[in-house]
One Martini backbone bead per residue (centre of mass of N, CA, C, O) as a GRO file, in nm:
protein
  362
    1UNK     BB    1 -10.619  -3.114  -8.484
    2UNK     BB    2 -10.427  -3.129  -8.227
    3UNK     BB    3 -10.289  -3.375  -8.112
    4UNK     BB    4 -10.237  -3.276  -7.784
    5UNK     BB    5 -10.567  -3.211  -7.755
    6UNK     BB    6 -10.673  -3.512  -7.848
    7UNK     BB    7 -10.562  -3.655  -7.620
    8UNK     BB    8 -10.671  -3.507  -7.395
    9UNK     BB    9 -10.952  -3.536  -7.465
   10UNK     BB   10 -10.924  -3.903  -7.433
   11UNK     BB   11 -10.855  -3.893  -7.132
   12UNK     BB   12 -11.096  -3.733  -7.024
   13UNK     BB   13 -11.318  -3.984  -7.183
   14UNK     BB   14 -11.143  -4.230  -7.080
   15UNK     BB   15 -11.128  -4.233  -6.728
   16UNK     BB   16 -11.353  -4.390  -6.599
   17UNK     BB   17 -11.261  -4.668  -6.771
   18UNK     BB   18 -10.950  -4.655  -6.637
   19UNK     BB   19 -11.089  -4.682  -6.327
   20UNK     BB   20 -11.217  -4.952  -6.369
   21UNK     BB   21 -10.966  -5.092  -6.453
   22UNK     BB   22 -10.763  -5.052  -6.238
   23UNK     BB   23 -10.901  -5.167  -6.003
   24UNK     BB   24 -10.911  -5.479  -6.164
   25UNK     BB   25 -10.572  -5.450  -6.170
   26UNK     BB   26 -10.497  -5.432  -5.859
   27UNK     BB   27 -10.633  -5.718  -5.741
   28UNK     BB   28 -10.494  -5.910  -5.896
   29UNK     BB   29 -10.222  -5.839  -5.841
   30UNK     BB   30 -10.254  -5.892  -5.548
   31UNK     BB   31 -10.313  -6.175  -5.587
   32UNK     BB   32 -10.045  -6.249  -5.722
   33UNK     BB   33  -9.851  -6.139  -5.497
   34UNK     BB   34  -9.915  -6.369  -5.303
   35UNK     BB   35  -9.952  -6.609  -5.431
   36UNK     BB   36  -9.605  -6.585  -5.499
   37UNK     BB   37  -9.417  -6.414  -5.286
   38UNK     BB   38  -9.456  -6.115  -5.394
   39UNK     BB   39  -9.426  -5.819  -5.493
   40UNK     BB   40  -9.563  -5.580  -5.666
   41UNK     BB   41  -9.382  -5.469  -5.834
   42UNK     BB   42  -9.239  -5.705  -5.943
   43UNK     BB   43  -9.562  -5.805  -6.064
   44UNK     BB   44  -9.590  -5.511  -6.225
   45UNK     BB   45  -9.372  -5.490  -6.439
   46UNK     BB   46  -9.397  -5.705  -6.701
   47UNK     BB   47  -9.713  -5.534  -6.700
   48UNK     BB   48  -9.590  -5.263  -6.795
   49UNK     BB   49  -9.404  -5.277  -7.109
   50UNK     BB   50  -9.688  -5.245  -7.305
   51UNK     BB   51  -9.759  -4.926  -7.173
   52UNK     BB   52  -9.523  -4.803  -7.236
   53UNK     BB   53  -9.479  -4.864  -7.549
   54UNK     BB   54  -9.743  -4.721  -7.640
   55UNK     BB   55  -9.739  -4.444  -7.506
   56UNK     BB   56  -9.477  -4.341  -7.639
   57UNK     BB   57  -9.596  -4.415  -7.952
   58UNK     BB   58  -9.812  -4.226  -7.921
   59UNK     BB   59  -9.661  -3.963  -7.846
   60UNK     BB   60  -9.491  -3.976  -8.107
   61UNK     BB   61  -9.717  -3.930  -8.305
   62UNK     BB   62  -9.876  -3.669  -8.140
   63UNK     BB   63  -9.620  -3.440  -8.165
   64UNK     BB   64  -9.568  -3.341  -8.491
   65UNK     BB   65  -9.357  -3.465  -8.638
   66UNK     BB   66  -9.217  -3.644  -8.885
   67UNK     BB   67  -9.042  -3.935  -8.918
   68UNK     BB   68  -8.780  -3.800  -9.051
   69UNK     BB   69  -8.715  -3.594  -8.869
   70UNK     BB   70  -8.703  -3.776  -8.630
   71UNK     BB   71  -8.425  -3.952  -8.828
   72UNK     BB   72  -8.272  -3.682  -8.857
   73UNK     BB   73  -8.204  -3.646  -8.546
   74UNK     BB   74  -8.082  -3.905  -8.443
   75UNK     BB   75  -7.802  -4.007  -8.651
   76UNK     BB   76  -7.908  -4.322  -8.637
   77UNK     BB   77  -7.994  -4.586  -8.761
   78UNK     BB   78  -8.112  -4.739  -8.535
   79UNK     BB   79  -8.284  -4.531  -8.421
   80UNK     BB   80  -8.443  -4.508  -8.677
   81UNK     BB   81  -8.561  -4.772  -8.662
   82UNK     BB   82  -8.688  -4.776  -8.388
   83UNK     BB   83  -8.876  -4.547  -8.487
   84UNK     BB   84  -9.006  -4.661  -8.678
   85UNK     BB   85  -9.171  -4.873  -8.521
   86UNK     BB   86  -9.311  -4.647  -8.297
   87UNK     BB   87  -9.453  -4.510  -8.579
   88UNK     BB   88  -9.598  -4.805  -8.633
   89UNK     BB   89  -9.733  -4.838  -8.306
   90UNK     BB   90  -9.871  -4.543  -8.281
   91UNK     BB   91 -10.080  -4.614  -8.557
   92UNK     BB   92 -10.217  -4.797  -8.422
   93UNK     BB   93 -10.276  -4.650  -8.121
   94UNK     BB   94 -10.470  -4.435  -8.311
   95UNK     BB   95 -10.678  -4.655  -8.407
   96UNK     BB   96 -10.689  -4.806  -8.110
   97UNK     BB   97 -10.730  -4.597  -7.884
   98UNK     BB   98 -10.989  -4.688  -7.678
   99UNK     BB   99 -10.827  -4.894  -7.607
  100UNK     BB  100 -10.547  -4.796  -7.514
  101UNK     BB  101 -10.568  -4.590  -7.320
  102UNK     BB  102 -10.690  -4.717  -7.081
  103UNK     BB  103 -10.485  -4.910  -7.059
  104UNK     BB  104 -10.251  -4.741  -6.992
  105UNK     BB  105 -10.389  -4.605  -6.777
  106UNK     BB  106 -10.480  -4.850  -6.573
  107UNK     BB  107 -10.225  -4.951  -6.514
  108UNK     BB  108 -10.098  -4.733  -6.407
  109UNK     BB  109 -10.326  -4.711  -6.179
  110UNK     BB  110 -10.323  -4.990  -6.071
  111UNK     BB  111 -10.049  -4.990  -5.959
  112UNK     BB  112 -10.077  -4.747  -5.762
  113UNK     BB  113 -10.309  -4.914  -5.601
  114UNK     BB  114 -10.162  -5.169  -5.533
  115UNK     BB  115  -9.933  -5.006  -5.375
  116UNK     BB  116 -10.177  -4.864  -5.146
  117UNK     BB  117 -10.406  -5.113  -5.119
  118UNK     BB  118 -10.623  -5.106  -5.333
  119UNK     BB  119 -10.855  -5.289  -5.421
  120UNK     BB  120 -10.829  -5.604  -5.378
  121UNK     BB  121 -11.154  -5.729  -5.385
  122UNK     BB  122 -11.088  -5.680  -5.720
  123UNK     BB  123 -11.116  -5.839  -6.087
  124UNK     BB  124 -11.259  -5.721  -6.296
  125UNK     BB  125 -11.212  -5.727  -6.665
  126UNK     BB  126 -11.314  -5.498  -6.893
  127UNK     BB  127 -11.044  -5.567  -7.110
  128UNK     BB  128 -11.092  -5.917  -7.045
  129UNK     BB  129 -11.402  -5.996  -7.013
  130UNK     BB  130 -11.402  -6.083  -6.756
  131UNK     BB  131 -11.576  -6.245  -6.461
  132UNK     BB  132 -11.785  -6.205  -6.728
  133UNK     BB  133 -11.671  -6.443  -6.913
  134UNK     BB  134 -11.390  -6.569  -7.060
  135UNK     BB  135 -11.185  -6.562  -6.785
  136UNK     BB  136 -11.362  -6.793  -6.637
  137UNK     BB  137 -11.399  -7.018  -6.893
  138UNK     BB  138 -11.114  -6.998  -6.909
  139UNK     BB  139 -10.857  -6.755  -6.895
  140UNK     BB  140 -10.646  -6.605  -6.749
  141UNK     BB  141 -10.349  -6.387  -6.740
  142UNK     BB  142 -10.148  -6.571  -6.669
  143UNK     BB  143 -10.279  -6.906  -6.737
  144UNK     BB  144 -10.486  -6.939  -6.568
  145UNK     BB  145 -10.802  -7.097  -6.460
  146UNK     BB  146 -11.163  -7.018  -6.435
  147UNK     BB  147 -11.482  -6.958  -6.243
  148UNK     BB  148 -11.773  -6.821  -6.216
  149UNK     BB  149 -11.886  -7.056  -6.142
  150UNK     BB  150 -11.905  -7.332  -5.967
  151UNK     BB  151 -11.612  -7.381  -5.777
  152UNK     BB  152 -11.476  -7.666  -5.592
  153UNK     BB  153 -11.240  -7.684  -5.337
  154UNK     BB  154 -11.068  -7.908  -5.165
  155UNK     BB  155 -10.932  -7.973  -4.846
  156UNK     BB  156 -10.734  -8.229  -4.679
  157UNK     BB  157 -10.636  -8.300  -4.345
  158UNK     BB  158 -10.395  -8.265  -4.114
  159UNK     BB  159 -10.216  -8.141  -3.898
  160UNK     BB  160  -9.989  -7.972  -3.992
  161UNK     BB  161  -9.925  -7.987  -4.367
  162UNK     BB  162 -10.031  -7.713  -4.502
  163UNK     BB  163 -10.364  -7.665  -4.604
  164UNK     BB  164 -10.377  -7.369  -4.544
  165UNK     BB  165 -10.162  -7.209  -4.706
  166UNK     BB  166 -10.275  -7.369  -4.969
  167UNK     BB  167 -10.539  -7.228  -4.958
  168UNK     BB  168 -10.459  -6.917  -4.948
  169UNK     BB  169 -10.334  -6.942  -5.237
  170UNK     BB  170 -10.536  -7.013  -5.417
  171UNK     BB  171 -10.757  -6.812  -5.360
  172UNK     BB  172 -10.530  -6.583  -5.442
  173UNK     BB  173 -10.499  -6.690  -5.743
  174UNK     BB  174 -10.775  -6.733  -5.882
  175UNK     BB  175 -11.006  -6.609  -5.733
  176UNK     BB  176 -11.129  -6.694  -5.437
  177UNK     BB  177 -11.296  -6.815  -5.210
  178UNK     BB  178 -11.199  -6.856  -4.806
  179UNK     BB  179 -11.259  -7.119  -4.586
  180UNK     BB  180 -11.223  -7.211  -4.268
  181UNK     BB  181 -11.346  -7.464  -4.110
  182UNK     BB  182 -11.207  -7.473  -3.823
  183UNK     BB  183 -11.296  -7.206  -3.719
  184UNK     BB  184 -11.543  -7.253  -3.661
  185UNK     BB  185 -11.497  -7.508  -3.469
  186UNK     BB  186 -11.332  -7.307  -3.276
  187UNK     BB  187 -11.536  -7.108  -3.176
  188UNK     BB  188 -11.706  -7.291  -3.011
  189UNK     BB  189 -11.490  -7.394  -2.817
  190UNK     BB  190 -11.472  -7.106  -2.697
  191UNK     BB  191 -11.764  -7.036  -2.631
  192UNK     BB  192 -11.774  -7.289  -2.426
  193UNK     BB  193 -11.537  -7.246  -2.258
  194UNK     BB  194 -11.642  -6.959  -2.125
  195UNK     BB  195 -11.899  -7.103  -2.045
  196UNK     BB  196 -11.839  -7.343  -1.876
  197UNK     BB  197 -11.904  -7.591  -2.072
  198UNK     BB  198 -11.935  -7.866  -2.193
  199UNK     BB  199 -11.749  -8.034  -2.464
  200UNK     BB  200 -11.899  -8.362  -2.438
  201UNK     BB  201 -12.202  -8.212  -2.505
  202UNK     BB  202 -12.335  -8.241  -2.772
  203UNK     BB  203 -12.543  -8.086  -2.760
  204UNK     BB  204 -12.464  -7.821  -2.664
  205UNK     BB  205 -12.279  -7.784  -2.899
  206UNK     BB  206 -12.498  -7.735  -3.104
  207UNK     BB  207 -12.630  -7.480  -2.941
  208UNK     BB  208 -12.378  -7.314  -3.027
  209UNK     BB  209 -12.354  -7.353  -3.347
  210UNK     BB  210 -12.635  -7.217  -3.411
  211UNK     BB  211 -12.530  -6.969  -3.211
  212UNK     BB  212 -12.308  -6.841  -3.419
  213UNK     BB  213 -12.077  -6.553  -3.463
  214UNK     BB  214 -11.918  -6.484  -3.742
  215UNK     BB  215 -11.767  -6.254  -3.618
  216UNK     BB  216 -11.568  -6.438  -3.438
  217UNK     BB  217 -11.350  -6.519  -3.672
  218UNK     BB  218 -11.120  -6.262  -3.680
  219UNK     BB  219 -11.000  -6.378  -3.445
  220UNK     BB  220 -10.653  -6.468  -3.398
  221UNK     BB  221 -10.639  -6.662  -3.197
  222UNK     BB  222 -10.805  -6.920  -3.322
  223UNK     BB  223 -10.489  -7.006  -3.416
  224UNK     BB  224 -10.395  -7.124  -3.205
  225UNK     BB  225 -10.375  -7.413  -3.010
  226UNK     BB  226 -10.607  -7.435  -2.804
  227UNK     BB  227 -10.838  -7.411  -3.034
  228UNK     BB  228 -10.763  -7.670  -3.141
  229UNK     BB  229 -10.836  -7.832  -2.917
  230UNK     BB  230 -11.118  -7.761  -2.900
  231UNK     BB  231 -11.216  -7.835  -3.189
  232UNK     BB  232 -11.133  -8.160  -3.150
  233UNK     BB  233 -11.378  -8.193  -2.980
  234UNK     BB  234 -11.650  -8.058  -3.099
  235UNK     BB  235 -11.569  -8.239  -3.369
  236UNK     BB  236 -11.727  -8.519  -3.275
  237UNK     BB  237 -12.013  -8.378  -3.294
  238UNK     BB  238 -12.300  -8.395  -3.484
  239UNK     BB  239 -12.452  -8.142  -3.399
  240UNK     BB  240 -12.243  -7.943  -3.502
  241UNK     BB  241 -12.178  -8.064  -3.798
  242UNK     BB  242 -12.514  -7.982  -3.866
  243UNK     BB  243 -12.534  -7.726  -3.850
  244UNK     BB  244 -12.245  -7.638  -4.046
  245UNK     BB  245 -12.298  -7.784  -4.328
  246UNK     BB  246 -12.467  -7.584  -4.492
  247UNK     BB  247 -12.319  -7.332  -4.481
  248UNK     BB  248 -12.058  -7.454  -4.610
  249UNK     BB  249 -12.220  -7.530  -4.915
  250UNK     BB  250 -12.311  -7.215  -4.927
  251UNK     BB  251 -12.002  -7.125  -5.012
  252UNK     BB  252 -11.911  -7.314  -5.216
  253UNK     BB  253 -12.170  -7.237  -5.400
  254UNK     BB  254 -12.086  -6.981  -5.502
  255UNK     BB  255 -11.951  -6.746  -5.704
  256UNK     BB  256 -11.616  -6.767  -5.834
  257UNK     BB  257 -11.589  -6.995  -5.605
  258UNK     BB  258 -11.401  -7.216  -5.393
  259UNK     BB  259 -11.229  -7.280  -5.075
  260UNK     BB  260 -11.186  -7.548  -4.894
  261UNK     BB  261 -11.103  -7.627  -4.526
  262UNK     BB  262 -11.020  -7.956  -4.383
  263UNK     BB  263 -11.195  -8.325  -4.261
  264UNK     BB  264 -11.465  -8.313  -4.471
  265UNK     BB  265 -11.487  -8.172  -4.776
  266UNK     BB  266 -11.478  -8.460  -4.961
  267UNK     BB  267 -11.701  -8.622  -4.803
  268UNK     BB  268 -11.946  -8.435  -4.686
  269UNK     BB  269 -11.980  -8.143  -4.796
  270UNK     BB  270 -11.810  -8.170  -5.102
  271UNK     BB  271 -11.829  -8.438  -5.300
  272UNK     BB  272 -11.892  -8.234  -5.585
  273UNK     BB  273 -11.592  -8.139  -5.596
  274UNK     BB  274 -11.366  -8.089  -5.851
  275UNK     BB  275 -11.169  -8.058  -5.643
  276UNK     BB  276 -10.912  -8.285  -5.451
  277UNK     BB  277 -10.735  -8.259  -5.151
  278UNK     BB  278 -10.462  -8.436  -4.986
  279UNK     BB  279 -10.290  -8.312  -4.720
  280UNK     BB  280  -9.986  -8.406  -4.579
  281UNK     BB  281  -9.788  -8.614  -4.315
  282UNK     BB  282  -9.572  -8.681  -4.110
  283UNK     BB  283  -9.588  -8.661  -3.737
  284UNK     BB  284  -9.307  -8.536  -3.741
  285UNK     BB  285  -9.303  -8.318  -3.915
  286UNK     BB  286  -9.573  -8.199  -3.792
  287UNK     BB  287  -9.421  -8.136  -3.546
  288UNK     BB  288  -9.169  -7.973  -3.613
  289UNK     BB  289  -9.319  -7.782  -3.708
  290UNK     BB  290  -9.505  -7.648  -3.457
  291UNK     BB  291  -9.287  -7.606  -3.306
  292UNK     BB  292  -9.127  -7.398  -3.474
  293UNK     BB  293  -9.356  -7.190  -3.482
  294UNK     BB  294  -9.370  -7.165  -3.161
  295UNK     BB  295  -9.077  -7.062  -3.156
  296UNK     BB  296  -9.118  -6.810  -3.328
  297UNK     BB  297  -9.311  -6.665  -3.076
  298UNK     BB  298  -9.188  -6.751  -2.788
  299UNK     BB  299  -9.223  -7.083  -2.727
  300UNK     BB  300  -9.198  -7.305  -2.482
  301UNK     BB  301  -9.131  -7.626  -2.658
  302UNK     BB  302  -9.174  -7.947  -2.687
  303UNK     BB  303  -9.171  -8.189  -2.939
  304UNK     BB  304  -9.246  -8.470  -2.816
  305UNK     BB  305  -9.521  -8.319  -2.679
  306UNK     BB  306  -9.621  -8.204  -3.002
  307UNK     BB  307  -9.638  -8.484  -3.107
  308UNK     BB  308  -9.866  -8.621  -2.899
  309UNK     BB  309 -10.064  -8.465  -3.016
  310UNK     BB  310 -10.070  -8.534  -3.298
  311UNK     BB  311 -10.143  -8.827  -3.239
  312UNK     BB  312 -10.400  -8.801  -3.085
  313UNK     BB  313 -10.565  -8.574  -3.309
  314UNK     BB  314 -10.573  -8.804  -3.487
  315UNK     BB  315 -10.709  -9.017  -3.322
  316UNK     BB  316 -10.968  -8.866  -3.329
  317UNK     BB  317 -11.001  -8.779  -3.657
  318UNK     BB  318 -11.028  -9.108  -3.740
  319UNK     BB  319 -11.201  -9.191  -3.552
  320UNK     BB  320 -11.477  -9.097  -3.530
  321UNK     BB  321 -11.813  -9.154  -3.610
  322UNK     BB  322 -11.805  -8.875  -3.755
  323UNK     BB  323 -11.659  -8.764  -3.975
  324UNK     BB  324 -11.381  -8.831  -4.058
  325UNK     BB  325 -11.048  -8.864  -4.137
  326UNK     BB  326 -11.042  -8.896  -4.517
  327UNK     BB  327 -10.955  -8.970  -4.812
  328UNK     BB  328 -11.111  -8.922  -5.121
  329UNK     BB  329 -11.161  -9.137  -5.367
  330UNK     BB  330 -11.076  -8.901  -5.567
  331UNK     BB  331 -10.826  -8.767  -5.423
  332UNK     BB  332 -10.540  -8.581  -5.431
  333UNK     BB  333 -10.227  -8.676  -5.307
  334UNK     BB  334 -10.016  -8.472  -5.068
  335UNK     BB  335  -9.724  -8.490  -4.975
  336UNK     BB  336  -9.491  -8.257  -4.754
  337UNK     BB  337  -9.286  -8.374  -4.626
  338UNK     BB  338  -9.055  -8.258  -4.893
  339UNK     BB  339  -9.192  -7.992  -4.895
  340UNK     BB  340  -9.192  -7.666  -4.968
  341UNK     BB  341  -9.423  -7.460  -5.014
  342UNK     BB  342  -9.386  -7.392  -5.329
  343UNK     BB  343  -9.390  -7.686  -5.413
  344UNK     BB  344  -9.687  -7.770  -5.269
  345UNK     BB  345  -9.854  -7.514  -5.475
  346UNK     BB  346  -9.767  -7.607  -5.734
  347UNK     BB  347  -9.879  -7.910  -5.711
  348UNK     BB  348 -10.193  -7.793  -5.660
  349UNK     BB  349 -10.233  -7.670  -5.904
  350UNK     BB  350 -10.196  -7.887  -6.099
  351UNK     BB  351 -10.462  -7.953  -5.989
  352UNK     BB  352 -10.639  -7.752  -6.048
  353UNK     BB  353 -10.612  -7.722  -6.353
  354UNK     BB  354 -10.693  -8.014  -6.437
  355UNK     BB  355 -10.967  -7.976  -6.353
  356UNK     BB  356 -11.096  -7.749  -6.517
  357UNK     BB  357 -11.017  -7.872  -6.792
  358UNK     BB  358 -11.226  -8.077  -6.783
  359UNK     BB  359 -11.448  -7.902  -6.730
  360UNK     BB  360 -11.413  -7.733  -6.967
  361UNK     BB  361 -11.437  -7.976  -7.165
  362UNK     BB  362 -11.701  -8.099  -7.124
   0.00000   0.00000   0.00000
């Protein structure tokens, strides 16, 4: 049979199994591309010179022509050399062809699906194991380990030190699931607000917490300064906090892992979480960040006035007499006062790493 019809036969055999492969690599990108906060292109370039080079060698093999012709046309001892080497690799790659195959097609289309922002939401890897296997139980592709069974993330500190940043990006690292528990929190004072409830009556605020629609967590105002008010005053209230405490658990142990953030995550919610970190800072730090980041926004706020709610605000979450805000004492302390985000994201992989290694180590 001609090479290239037995290629095309091939391509057309497995195209199947490289768009399933294509999607979970597509995934992936795109969450190592957070992660790090690059490029897609950029994170998917030397993710692509081994399905080039095999595609290449491939191709070269079932062209038709034998490889003295082929070093005989070229002129010259080195590409002679190289070319023997792509005729000993392109042997190879039509030898474990099922294999290669999908590899190269997928990668290319997984690429061009993650330029596209397609499958977002997808990490299995049907050629590594995927995440049903060993690269949940093991190392993922990049070289950090993962897993399937559930492994949860706690992460705790005071406003504005950093911890939701660090956890949003640990859980687009690893690929696990990722909550923001203060939302839940915001989302309450916020619908206690608006029904003109007392925010200060606890057993009131418990039933809104029972009664609380999911769906209003994607509000993106939730993330405002307001509704941060609103929620330090109703997370002081035990029925609120005893409402939200099951949801918050059986989210921390789904499967595939879970990153939670928050002011009581490894003292109350997840005390036996593989990892723990307290993110911390100094509250002159985090009024300066708050500060600058409401006037990135085009808010005119003074310093001064932004210090005095974070002392407030802390003074409420460590005095409160349900769950305070304090680092759980097994938990890794971080303190971000001196750090910019990429170092103290890369500070807490390697607190999430030390985790991981042990577990799979036991």
């Amino acid at each position: 049979m001609n090479g290239w019809l037995a290629g095309l036969l091939a391509f057309v055999f497995f195209a199947p199994l490289a768009f399933i492969y294509a999607r979970s690599f597509a995934g992936r990108l795109q969450a190592a591309a957070l992660a790090r906060g690059r490029s897609v292109v950029a994170t998917a370039a030397p993710k692509l010179v081994w399905p080039a080079v095999l595609g290449c060698a491939l191709a070269l093999r079932l062209s038709g022509p034998d490889l003295p012709e082929w070093q005989l046309a070229a002129g010259s001892r080195t590409l002679a050399a190289g070319l023997s080497v792509l005729w000993f690799l392109g042997s190879l790659a039509a030898i474990l062809f099922f294999v290669v195959i999908p590899f190269v097609m997928g990668r290319l289309l997984g690429t061009l699906f993650a330029c596209m922002g397609k499958f977002a939401a997808t990490r299995d890897d049907p050629l590594s194991f995927g995440a049903r296997g060993f690269t949940r139980e093991g190392f993922g592709e990049d070289g950090t380990e993962s897993t399937q069974m559930g492994f949860t993330v706690a992460i705790d500190g005071p406003a504005a030190a950093g911890k939701g940043t660090i956890a949003k990006r640990l859980a687009a690292h690893y690929g696990f699931a990722y909550l923001d528990t203060g939302l839940l929190y915001r989302a309450i004072g916020r619908v206690a607000s608006q029904r003109g409830l007392d925010l200060d009556d606890g057993a009131t605020m418990g039933t809104v917490a029972l009664a609380l629609d999911p769906a209003i967590l994607d509000d993106g105002s939730l993330r405002g300064r307001e509704a941060g008010e609103l929620a330090s005053r109703v997370a002081v209230h035990a029925p609120v906090r005893a409402a939200l405490t099951e949801f918050q658990r059986g989210f921390a142990r789904r499967p595939g892992g879970a990153v939670l953030d928050g002011r009581d995550i490894g003292t109350v919610i997840c005390p036996e979480a593989e990892a723990k970190i307290f993110v911390t800072a100094s509250p002159e730090v985090r009024a300066r960040r708050r500060t600058d980041e409401l006037h990135a926004k085009g808010r005119a706020v003074d310093y001064e006035t932004i210090l005095d709610e974070v002392l407030a605000r802390d003074r409420r979450d460590t005095g409160r007499a349900t769950a305070p805000l304090r680092a759980a004492p097994d938990a890794a302390l971080l303190d971000t006062s001196e750090l910019d985000i990429e170092e103290a994201f890369q500070a807490a992989c390697r607190i999430v790493d030390a985790s991981l290694h042990r577990r799979n180590g036991a």
